[in-house]
C-alpha positions as CSV (number, residue, x, y, z in Angstrom):
1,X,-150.7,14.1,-115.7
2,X,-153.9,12.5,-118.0
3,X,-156.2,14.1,-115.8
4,X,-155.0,17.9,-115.8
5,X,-153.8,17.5,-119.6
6,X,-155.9,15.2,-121.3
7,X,-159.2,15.5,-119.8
8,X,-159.0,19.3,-120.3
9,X,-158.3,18.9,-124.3
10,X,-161.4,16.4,-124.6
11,X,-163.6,18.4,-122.4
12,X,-162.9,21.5,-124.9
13,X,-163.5,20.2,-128.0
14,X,-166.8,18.2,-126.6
15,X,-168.2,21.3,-124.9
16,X,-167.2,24.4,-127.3
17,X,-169.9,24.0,-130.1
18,X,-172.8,24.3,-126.8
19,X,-171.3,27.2,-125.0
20,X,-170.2,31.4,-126.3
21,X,-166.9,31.7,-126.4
22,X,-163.4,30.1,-125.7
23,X,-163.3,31.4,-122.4
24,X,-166.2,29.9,-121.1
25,X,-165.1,26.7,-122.4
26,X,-161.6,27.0,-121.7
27,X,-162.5,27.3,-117.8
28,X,-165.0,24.9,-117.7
29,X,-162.4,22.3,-119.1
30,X,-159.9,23.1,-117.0
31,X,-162.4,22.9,-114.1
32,X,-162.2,19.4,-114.3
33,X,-158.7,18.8,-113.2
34,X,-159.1,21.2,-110.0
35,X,-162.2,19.0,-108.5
36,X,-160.4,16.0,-109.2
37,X,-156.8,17.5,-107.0
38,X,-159.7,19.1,-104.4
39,X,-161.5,15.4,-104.2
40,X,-158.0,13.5,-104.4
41,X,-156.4,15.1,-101.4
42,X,-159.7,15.0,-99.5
43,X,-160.1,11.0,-100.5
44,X,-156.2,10.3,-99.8
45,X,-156.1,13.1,-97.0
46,X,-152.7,14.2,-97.8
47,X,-151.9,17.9,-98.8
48,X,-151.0,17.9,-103.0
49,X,-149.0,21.2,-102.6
50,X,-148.3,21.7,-106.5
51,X,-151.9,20.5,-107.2
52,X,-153.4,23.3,-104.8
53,X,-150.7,25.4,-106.5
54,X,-152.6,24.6,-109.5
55,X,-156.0,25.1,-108.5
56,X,-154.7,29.0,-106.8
57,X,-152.9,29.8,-110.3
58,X,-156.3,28.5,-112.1
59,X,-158.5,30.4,-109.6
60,X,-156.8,33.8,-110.6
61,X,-156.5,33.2,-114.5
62,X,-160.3,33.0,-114.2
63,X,-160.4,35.9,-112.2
64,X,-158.4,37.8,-114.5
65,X,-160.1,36.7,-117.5
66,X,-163.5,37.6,-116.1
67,X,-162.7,40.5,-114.1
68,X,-160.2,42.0,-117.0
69,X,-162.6,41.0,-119.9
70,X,-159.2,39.9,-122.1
71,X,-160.7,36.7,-123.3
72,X,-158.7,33.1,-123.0
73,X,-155.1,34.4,-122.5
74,X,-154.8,34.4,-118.9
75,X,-156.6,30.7,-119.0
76,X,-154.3,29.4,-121.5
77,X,-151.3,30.8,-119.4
78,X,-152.3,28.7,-116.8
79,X,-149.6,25.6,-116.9
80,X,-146.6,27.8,-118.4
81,X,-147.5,29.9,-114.9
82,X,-147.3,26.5,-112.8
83,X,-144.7,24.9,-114.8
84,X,-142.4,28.3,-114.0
85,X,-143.2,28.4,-110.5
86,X,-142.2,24.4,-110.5
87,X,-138.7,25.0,-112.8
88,X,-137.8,28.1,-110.1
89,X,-138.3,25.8,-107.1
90,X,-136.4,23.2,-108.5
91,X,-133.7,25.3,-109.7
92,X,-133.7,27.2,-106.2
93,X,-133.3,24.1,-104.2
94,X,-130.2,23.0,-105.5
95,X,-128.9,26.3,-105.2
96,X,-129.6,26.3,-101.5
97,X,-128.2,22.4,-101.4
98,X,-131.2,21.3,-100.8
99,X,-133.0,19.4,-103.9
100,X,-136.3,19.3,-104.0
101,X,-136.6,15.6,-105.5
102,X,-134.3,14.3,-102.2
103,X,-137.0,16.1,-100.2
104,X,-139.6,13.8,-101.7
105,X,-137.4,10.8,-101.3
106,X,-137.0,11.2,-97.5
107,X,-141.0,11.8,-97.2
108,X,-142.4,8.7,-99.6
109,X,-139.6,6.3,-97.8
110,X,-139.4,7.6,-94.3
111,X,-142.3,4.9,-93.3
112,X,-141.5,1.9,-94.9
113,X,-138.3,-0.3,-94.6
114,X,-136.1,1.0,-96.5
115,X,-136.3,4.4,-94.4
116,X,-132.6,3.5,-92.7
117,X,-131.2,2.6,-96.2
118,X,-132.4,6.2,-97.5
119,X,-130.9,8.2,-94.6
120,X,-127.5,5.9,-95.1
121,X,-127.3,6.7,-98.9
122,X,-128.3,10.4,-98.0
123,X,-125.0,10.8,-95.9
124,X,-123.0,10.0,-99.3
125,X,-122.2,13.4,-101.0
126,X,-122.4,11.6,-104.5
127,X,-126.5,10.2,-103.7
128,X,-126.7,14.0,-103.0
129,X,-124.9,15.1,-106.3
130,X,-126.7,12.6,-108.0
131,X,-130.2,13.6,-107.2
132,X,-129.2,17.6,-107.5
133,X,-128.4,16.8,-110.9
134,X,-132.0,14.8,-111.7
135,X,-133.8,18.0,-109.8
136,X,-131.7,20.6,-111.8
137,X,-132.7,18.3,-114.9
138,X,-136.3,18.6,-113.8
139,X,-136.5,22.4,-113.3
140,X,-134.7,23.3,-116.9
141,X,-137.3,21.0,-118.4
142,X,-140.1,22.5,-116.4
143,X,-138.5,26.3,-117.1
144,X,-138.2,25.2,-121.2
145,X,-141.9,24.0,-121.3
146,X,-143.3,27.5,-119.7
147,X,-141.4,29.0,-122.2
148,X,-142.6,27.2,-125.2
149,X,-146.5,27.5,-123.6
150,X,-146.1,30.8,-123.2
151,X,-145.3,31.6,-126.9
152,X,-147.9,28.8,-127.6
153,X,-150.7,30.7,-126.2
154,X,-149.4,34.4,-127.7
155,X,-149.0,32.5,-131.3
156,X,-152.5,29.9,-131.6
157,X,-155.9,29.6,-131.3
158,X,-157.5,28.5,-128.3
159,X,-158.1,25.0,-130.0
160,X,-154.9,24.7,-131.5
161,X,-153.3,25.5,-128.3
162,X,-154.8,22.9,-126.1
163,X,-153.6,20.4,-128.6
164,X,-150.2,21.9,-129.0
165,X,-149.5,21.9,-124.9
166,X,-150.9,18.8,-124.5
167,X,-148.6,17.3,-126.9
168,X,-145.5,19.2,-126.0
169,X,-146.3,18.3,-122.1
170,X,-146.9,14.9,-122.7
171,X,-143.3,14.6,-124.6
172,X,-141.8,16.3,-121.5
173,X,-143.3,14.3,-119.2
174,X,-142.0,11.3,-120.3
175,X,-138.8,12.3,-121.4
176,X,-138.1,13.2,-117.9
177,X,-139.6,9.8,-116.5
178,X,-137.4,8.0,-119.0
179,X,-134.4,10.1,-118.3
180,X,-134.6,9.8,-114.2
181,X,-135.4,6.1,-114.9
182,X,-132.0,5.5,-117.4
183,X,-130.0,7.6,-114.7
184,X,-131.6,5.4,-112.0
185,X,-130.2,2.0,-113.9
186,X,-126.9,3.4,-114.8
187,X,-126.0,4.8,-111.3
188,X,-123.9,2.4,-109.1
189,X,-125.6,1.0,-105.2
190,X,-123.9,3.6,-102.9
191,X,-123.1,0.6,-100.5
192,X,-122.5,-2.8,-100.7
193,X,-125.8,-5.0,-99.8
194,X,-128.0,-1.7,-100.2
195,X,-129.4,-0.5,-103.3
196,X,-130.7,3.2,-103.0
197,X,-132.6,2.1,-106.6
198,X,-134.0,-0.9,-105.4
199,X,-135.4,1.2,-102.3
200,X,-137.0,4.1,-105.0
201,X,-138.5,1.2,-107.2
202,X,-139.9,-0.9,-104.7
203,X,-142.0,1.9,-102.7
204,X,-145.5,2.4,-104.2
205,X,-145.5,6.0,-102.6
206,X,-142.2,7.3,-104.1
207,X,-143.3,7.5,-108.1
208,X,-146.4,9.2,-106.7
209,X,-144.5,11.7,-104.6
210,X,-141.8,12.8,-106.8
211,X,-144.2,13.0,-109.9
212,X,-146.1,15.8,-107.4
């Protein structure tokens, strides 16, 4: 999250008085973010799907913009684009009974020890209700912040959009992580002597995964 949103905003602003336009340093900002998913998944070797989503939606806006001639527009559209395509997976996942954030669950703890724990809580039709709620929570949030970046980048400046976005992302961000955390605490162990909580907390790999 501070390396696509933050590093863009300070590249900007540190680059725009040397280059010709808000385009140029629009893309060169946001360049910064797609090496680092491209180096990160070839340092971790593990396949980032919503980052390389990232780096194909950033790959076109640039092609647009440069091909198209329409300035910044299609640069500054960039996260509401990702951020709708996130929301509509989410949102399409519980509909099929299949939520996206259990998916991540089952792949950050299906190598460590609390692997059988997982699968036990996963047979329990309230873990599963539970977790399409915290996915359907994730994909209005993710839906609601495309919107508001979208009428962001049709209202401001280029300048005043990066620090807008950044600042409205940053709010969601953690309103999420402090939401899925409270609902985490609040929820009751599905079984006696097993703590589906304890499992999610204790794994180093499942805060990375479902924050994808």
């Amino acid at each position: 999250m501070a390396i696509s949103h933050l590093a863009p905003l300070i590249i900007y602003f540190a680059i725009r008085s040397s280059v010709t336009s808000d385009t140029e340093a629009l893309a060169l900002a946001r360049f910064v973010p797609v090496v680092w998913t491209l180096g990160s998944s070839l340092w971790l070797r593990r396949i980032d799907l919503f980052g390389l989503l990232g780096v194909a939606i950033y790959g076109i806006a640039l092609a647009i913009a440069i091909f198209f001639n329409i300035g910044a527009l299609p640069l500054k559209l960039h996260h509401a684009v990702l951020g709708g395509a996130v929301g509509l997976v989410c949102l399409g996942s519980v509909v099929r009974g299949t939520p996206l954030v259990l998916l991540f669950i089952r792949r950050s703890m299906k190598h460590t020890r609390y692997a059988g724990q997982v699968e036990t809580a996963m047979a329990n039709p309230r873990f599963v209700k539970r977790i399409s709620n915290v996915t359907l929570i994730i994909g209005i949030a993710s839906l609601a912040d495309a919107v508001l970046q979208t009428a962001l980048a049709l209202m401001l400046s280029t300048s005043a959009f990066l620090v807008a976005t950044t600042a409205v992302h940053i709010g969601v961000v953690v309103g999420i992580a402090l939401g899925m955390y409270v609902f985490l605490l609040l929820c009751r162990p599905i079984d006696e002597g097993s703590s589906w909580q304890t499992a999610l907390t204790a794994s180093p790999s499942s805060s990375r995964a479902i924050s994808l």
